[in-house]
N, C-alpha and C positions, 0 to 999 in steps of 0.2 A: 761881128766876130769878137769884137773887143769885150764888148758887152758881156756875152757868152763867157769867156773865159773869167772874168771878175766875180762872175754871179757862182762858177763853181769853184771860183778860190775862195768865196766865204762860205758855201755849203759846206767844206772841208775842213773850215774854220783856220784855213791861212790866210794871212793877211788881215785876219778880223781888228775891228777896231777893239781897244782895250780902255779901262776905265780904273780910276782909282778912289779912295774914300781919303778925305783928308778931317783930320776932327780936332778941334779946338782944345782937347783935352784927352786921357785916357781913364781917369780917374772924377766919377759923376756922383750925383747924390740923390735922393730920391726926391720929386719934385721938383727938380731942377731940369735942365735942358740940353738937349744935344745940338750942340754948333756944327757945322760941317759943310764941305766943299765936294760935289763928286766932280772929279777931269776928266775929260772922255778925250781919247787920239783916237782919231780915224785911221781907217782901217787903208787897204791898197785902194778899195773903193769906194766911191761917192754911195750914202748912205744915208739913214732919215733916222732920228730917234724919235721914238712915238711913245714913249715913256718911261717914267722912271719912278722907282718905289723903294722908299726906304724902310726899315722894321728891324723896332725892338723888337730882339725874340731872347727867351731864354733855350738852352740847352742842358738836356740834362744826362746821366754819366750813359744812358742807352742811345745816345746821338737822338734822341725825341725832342723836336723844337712845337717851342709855343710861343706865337703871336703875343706881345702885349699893347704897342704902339704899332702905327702902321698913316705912311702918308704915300700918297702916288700924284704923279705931277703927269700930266696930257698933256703933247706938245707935239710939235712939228718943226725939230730943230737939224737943217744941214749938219752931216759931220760928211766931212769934205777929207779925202786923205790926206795925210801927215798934219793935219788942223786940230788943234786942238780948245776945248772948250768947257766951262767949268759952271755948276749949276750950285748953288748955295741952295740949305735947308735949315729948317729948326726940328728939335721932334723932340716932343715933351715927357717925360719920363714921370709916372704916375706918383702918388704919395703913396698908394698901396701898396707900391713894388712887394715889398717884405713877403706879402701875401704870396706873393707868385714865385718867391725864390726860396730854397732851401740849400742845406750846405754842399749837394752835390747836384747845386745847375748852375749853369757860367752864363753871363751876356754877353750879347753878340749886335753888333748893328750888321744889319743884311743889306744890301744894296743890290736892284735888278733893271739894268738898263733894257731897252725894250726895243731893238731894232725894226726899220722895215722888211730889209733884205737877208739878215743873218740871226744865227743865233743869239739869245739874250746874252747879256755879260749877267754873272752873279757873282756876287764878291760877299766874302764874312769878314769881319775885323773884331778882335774880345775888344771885350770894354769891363770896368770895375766900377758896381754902383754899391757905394756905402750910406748906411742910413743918413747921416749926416755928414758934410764936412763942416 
């Protein structure tokens, strides 16, 4: 019965666990790197992260996003409610960028946690990549 009632407090996406993006910086350069931390708090119930994917993407002024970096991590990690747990990444940011950006598309790191029993978490955060610093 218990069971039952968990499985549709996350169907309804209460109680869902939440995730956040933490980054070493806001301001990147091109060929250089992205630092970062995602935290994940569990949800009211016991739950399974089965993966997680982060991506450069640009945006541009029609909300149209494009892929330029992209990493996904496969895992089988407890999130346990009110637990919390944090996964470090790198994601390399091209020399070409220039190519891919013009003066009306912004970056964005994406982040998409990948639940077993609920909804993905996705999250956007800007980011500012200048040719050089």
């Amino acid at each position: 019965m218990e069971m039952l009632f968990q499985q549709r407090l996350l169907k309804s996406k209460i109680g869902m666990p939440k995730a956040w993006l933490h980054l070493d910086n806001h301001v990147y350069a091109n060929g250089g790197c992205i630092n970062g931390q995602i935290e994940v708090k569990g949800g009211r119930a016991k739950n399974k992260i089965k993966r997680y994917d982060i991506d450069l993407i640009t945006v541009d002024h029609k909300k149209k996003e494009e892929t330029i970096n992209s990493r996904s991590v496969f895992c089988s990690h407890d999130c346990s409610p009110d637990k919390t747990g944090t996964f470090s990444f790198v994601l390399n940011i091209p020399e070409n960028i220039e190519e891919k950006a013009s003066d009306h598309k912004k970056f964005c790191v994406m982040i998409r946690v990948v639940m077993e029993n609920a909804q993905s978490i996705i999250q956007k955060y800007p980011i500012i990549i200048k040719p050089f610093l």
